[in-house]
C-alpha positions in Angstrom: -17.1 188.2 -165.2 -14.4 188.3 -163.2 -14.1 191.0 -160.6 -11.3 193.8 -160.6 -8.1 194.3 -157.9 -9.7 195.5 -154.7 -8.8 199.2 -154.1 -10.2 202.1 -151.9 -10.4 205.7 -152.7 -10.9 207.7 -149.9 -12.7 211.2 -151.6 -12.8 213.9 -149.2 -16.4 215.7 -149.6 -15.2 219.1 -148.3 -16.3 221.1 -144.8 -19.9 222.2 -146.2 -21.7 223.4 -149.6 -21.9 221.2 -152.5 -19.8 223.8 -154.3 -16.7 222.8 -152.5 -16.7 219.5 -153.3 -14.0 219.0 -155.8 -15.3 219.2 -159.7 -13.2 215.6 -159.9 -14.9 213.7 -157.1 -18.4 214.6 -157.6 -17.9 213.1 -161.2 -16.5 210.0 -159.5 -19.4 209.6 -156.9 -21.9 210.4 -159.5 -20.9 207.6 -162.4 -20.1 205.2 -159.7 -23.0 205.5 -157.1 -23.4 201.2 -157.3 -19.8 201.3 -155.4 -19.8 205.0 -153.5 -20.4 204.3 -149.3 -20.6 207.6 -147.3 -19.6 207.5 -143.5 -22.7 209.0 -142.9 -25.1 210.6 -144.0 -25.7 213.7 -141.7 -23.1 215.6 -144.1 -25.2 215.0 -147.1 -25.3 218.4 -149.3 -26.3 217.4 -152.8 -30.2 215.7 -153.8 -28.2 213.0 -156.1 -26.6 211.5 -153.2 -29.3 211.1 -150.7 -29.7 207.4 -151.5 -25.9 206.3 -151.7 -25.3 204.0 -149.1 -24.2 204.7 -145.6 -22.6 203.4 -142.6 -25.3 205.2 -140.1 -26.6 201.4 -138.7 -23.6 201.0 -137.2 -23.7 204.7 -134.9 -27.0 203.3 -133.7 -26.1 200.2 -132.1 -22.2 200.6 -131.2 -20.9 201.0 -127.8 -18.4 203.9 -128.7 -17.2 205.4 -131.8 -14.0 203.6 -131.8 -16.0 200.1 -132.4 -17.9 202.1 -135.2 -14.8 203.3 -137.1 -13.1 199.6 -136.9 -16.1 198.3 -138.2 -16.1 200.4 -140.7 -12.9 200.1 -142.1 -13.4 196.3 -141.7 -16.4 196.4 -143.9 -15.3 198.3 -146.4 -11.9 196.0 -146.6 -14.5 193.4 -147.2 -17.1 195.4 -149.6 -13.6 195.7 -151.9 -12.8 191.9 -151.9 -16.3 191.5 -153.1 -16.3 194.4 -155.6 -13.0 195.0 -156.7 -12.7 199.1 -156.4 -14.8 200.8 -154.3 -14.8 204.3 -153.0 -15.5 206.0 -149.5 -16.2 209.1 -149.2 -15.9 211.7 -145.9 -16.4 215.2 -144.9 -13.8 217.6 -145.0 -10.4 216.5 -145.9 -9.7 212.5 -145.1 -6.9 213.0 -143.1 -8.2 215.4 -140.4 -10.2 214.2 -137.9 -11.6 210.9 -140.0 -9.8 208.3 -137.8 -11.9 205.5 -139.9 -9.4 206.7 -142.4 -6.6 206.2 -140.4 -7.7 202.7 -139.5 -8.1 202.3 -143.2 -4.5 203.3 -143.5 -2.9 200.8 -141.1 -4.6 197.3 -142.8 -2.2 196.4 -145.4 -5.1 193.7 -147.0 -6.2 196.2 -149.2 -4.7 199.2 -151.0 -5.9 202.3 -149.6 -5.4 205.8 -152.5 -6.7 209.3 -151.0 -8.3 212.6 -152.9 -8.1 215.5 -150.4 -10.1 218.4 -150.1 -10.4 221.5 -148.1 -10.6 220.7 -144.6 -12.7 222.7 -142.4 -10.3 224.3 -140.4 -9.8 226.5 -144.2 -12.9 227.8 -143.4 -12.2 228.1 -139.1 -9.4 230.0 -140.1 -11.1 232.2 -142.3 -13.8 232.8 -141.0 -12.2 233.8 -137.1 -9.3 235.6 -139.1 -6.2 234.0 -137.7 -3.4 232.4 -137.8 -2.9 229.4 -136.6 1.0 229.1 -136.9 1.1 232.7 -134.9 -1.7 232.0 -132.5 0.4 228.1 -131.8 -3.3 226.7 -132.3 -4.1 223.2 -130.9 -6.8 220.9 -132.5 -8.5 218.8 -129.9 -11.0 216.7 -130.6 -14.0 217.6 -128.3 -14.5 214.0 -126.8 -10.4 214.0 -125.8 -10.8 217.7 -124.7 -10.3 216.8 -120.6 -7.1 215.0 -121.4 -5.9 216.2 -124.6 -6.3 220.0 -122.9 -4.1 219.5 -120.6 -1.0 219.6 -122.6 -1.9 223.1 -124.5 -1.4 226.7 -123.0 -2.7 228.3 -126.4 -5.6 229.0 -128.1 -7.9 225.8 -129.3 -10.0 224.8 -131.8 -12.0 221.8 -130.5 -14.2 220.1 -133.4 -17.0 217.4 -133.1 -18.6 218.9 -130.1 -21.6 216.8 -131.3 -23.7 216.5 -128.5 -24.2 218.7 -124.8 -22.5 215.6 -122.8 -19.2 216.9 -124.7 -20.0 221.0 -124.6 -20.8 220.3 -120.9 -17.3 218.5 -119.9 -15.7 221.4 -122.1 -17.4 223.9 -119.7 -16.4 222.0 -116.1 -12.6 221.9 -117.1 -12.8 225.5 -118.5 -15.0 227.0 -115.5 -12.1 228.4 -113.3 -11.8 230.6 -116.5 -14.9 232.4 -116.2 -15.4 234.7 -117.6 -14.2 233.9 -120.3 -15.2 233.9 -124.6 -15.9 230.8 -126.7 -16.5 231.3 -130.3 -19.0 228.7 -131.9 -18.8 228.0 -135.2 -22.1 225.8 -136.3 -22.6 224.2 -140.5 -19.4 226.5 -142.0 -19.7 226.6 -145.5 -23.5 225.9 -145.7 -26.6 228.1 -146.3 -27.7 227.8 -142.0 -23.8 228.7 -141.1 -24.2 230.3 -137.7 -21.3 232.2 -135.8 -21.8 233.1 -132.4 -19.4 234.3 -128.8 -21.0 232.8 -125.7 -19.5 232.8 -121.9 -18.0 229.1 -121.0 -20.4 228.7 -118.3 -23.3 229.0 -120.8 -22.2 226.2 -123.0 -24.0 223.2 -122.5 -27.5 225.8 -122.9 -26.6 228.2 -125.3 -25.5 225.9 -128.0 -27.5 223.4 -130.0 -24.8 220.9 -130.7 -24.9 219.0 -133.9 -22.3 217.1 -136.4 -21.2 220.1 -137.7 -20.1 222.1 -134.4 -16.8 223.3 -133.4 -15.0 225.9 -130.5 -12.5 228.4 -131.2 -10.8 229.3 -127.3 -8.9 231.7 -127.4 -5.5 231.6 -125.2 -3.3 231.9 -123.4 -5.2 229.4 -121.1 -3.5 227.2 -118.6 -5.7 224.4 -117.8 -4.6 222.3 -113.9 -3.1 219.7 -115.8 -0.5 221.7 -117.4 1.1 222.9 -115.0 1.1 218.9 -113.1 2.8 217.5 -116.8 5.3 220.6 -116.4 6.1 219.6 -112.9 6.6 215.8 -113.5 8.8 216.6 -116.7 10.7 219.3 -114.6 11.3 216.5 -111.6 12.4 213.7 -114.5 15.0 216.1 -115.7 16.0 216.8 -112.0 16.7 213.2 -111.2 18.4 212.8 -114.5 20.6 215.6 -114.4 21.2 217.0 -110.8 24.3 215.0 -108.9 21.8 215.8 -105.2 18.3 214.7 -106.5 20.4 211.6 -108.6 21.3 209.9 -105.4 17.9 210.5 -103.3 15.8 208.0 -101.8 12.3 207.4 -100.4 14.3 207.2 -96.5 16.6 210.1 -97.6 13.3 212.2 -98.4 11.6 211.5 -95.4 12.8 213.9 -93.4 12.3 216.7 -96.1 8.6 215.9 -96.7 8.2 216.1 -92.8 9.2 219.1 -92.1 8.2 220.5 -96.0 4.1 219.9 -94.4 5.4 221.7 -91.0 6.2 224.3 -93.0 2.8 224.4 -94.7 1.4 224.0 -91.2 3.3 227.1 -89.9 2.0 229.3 -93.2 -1.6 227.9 -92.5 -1.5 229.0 -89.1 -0.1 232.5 -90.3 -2.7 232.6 -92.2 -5.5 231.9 -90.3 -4.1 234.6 -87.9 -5.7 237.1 -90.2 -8.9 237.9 -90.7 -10.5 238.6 -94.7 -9.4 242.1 -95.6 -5.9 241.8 -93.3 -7.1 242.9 -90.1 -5.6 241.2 -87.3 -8.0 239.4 -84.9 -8.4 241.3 -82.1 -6.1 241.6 -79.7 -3.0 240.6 -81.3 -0.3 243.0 -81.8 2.6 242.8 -84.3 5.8 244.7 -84.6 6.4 242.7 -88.3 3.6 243.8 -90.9 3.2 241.2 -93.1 0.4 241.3 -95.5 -3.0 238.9 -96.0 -1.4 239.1 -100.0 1.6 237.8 -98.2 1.0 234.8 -96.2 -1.7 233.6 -99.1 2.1 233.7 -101.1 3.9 231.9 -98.5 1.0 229.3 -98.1 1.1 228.7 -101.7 4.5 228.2 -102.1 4.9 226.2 -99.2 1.7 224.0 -100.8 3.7 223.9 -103.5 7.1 222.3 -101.7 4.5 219.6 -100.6 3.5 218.8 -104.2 7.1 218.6 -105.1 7.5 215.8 -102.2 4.7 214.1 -103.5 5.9 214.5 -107.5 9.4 213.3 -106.4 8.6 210.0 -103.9 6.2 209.1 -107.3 8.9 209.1 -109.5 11.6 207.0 -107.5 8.6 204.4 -107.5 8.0 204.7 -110.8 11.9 203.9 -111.0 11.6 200.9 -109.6 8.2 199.9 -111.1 5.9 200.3 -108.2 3.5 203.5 -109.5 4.0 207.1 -110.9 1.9 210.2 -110.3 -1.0 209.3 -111.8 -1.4 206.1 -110.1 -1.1 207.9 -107.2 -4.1 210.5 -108.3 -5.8 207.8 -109.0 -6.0 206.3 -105.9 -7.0 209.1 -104.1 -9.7 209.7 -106.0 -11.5 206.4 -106.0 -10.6 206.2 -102.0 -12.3 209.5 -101.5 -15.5 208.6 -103.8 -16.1 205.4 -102.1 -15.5 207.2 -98.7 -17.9 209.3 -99.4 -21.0 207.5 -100.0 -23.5 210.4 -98.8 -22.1 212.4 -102.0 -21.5 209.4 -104.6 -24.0 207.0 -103.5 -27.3 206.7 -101.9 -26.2 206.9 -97.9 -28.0 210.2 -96.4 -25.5 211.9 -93.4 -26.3 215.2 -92.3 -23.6 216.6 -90.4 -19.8 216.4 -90.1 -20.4 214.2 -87.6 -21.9 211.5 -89.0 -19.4 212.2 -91.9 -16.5 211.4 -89.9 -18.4 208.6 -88.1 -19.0 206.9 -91.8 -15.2 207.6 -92.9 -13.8 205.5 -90.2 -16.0 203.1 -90.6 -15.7 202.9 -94.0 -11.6 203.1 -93.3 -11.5 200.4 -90.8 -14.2 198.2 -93.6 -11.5 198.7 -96.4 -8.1 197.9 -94.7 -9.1 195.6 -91.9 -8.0 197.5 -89.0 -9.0 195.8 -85.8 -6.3 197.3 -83.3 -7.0 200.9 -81.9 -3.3 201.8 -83.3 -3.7 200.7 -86.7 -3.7 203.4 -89.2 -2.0 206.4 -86.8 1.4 207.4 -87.8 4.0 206.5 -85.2 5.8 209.4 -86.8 3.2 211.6 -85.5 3.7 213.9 -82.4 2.8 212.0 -79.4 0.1 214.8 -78.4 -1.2 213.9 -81.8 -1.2 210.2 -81.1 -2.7 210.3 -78.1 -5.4 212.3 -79.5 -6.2 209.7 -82.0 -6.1 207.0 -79.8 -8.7 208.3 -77.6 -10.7 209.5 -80.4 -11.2 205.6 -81.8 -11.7 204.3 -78.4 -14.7 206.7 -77.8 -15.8 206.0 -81.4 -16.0 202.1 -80.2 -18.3 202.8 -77.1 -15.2 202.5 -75.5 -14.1 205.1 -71.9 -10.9 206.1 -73.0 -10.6 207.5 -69.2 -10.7 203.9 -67.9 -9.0 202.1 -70.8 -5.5 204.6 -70.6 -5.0 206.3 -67.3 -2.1 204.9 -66.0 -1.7 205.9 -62.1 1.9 206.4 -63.3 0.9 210.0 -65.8 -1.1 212.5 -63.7 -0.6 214.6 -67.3 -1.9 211.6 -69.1 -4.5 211.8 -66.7 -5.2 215.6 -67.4 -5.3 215.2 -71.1 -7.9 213.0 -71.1 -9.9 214.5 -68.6 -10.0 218.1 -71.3 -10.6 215.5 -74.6 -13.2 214.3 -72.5 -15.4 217.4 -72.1 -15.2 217.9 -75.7 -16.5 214.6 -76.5 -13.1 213.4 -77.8 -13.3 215.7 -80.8 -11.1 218.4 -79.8 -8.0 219.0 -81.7 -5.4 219.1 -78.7 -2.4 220.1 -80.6 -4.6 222.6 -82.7 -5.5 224.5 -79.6 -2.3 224.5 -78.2 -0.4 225.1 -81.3 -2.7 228.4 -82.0 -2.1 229.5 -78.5 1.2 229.2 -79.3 1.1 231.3 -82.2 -0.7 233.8 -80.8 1.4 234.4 -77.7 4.1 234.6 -80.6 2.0 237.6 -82.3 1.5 239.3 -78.8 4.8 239.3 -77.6 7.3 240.3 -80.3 
């Protein structure tokens, strides 16, 4: 007997109750049950097709779910070879959120025919009463959530929040929303549907995740990230459109991200003039009122000019192939995980002390520094340098009194003799630069 043309149907099994699967499908799975495969079987609704056969082995044993819906679609390419037509059936409709269909889809060995049927988000839509055209809903699939997120502003509707790992990285990138309302929406459709508001931060405890578990958010939310893909769009336009930022380079741009972090110096200090509330610290009088509301303004924006160096010098390596932005986020973040091994490994350090002691260690360890003056800024005031300098020489068991003083600097001389009674930690140009600012508060 020879065997027919392999084919796939893909039936979609609808978002819950048996009585929403489509009166033509479950006639298919039910006088074809020798070549019916479900994905899985944790959306079984009906006694008659308990024992069709599943692809739950390979959940158990696969790495990820990517390597489960390849395999998949492999085996089913191969189960129609064998069998001529076979047919596949999903949850919900097969073309939301069934990327085994969509692998499926892109093999062109076998021909691949699909039978929709209502998707769930019929019944998320229903049952929260919106729109989703009006509302500008995004669906996010919970495991993307931390980088799919980033790119909405809106409301959200984040399905297969399957397990606490997922409702609890939902929770950290959400918790600078507190408080804020998340809607669960557990089994839609079926007999043990559950509907339910609870407060972000009680997430990963109030729900019971299962297959069957999605989020409504409701917006306008602006996750971090938005606002970074806004600004790295907004500075690709820039260098696109704008004859001055066309023609900049890293050297031209030097000079502009110096004094861009003086000025977030200067609004720091301004700031730390102040105590909470807006009271001035005793003693210092000021003709100019300027509010605590205001220099928290003027520090952010001049943060803010800082972040635009940073965005722009990224770019103009990008240009040229080097790195972009998130190289450069990257970076910083493993540098500052391995430098801190009393946080991220096993190391125990119990004061900023020791903390610092470990970082330079662990500085020196990484980038081979065997000279006192590697790794300090030439660029840096001299006060500054100097600073440094003695700082790593005390750090090495090392006098800087006897390894620096020159008979030629009597101020030399000085300076060391004050780092000196602070056991080279004090920050020279940070005492004199807040004397400076407050003589500047006293006196105008």
């Amino acid at each position: 007997m020879s065997v027919a043309e392999p084919k796939i149907t893909v039936l979609g099994l609808g978002p819950g109750s048996i009585d929403l699967i489509p009166k033509a499908t479950y006639d298919l799975i039910v006088n074809n049950k020798e070549r019916v495969y479900l994905r899985t079987s944790q959306h079984i609704y009906e006694q008659e097709f308990i024992n069709l056969k599943t692809f739950d082995y390979l959940y158990e044993n696969a790495q990820d779910r990517a390597t489960v819906y390849e395999q998949i679609a492999g085996s089913l390419v191969e189960l129609a070879k064998k069998l001529g037509h076979i047919y596949y059936c999903v949850p919900g409709s097969p073309l939301i959120g069934e990327e085994s269909v969509v692998r499926l889809l892109n093999q062109e060995v076998v021909p691949v025919n699909i039978v929709s049927a209502q998707s769930f988000l019929d019944i998320v839509f229903e049952r929260l009463r919106v729109d989703p055209l009006k509302e500008s809903i995004k669906i996010i699939d919970g495991e993307q959530f931390t980088t799919d997120s980033t790119l909405s502003s809106g409301s959200m509707i984040v399905c297969q929040c399957w397990n606490r790992d997922i409702l609890s990285e939902i929770k950290l990138n959400l918790s600078d929303f507190s408080p804020l309302a998340i809607t669960a929406l557990q089994r839609l459709g079926r007999d043990d549907e559950s509907i339910f508001e609870i407060d972000v931060n009680e997430l990963d405890r109030a729900v019971n995740p299962d297959h069957l578990t999605t989020l409504y958010i409701k917006g306008p939310i602006v996750p971090t990230g938005v606002e970074f893909v806004k600004l790295e769009e907004l500075v690709r336009e820039l260098r696109e459109k704008c004859p001055w930022d066309r023609v900049q380079t890293h050297e031209s741009l030097a000079k502009n991200l110096i004094e861009e972090c003086f000025e977030a110096v200067d609004a720091i200090y301004a700031l730390g003039a102040h105590k909470p509330g807006g009271q001035l610290e005793e003693g210092v009088i000021s003709v100019e009122i300027e509010t605590q509301e205001d220099k928290v303004l003027d520090l952010k924006e001049e943060l803010g000019d800082v972040l635009f160096q940073v965005f722009f010098h990224s770019k103009l390596a990008s240009e040229n192939g080097y790195f972009n932005v998130s190289d450069v986020a990257q970076s910083v973040r493993e540098k500052l995980v391995s430098r801190h091994p009393h946080v991220f490994g096993g190391e125990e350090l119990s004061s900023p002390e020791e903390v610092l002691d470990s970082w330079e260690k662990n500085k020196n360890s990484e980038k081979s520094r065997n000279s006192i003056f590697d790794g300090i800024p030439s660029s840096l005031p001299a006060l500054s340098q100097l600073n440094k300098i003695a700082k790593k020489l005390s750090s090495k068991g090392l006098d800087p009194r006897e390894v620096l003083i020159s008979s030629n600097s009597s101020f030399v001389t000085l300076v060391l003799d004050l780092l000196s009674k602070g056991d080279y930690r004090l920050d020279l140009e940070h005492e004199v630069r807040s004397y400076i600012n407050e003589l500047k508060l006293r006196i105008e």
